[in-house]
C-alpha positions, 0 to 999 in steps of 0.5 A: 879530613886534614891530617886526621889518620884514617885506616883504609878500611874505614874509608872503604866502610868496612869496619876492623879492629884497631889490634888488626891494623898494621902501621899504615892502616891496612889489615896485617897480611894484607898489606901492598905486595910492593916492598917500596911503598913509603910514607911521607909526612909534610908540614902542615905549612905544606900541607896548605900548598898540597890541597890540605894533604899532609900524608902520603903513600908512595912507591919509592926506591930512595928519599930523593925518589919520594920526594919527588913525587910529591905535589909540593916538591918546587917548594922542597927542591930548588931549579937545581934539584938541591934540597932547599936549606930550610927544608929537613929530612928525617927517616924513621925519626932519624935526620938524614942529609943523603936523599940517595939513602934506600927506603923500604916497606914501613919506613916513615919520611918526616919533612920539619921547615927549619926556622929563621929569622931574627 
């Protein structure tokens, strides 16, 4: 399946059209009651090391929160808990340097590998 997005309903084989489907692919009105739940997109470099996953959907109060669920989060994260200095967050397309930041329903969070070398 790799990246592709696929709505839920069609994992389900119930078939909807596209204008009733709300941002995460749930139908409008009936998305999860919690107000946290949040999606988080990893690079495909990642995504490798996650089992090919590339998206995910997560309960979360913070960025840091979310990130920390994440299967590949030793490789996002130093022993210390530090963000590693290759590693950039952004929320909603915005690059964010505060893991403690507070995440809500419909927010996106977008891990870029930084490049280095000469």
């Amino acid at each position: 399946m790799g990246n592709r997005e696929v709505p839920h309903l069609e994992i389900l084989g119930q078939q909807t059209e596209a204008s009733t489907l709300g941002k995460h692919g749930f139908l409008r009105g009936s998305e999860p009651e919690a107000n946290d739940v949040v999606l988080v997109l990893i690079p495909s470099l990642l995504a490798r090391e996650a089992g090919g996953v590339g998206r995910f959907e997560l309960e979360a109060a913070t960025v840091r929160e979310a990130l920390l669920q994440l299967p590949v989060r030793d490789l996002v994260f130093d022993e210390r808990g530090t963000l590693r200095p290759l590693v950039n967050v952004y929320l909603n397309r915005t690059q964010v340097d505060d893991l403690g930041g507070e995440v809500g329903a419909e927010d996106e969070i977008r891990l870029v590998a930084a490049i280095a070398g000469g």
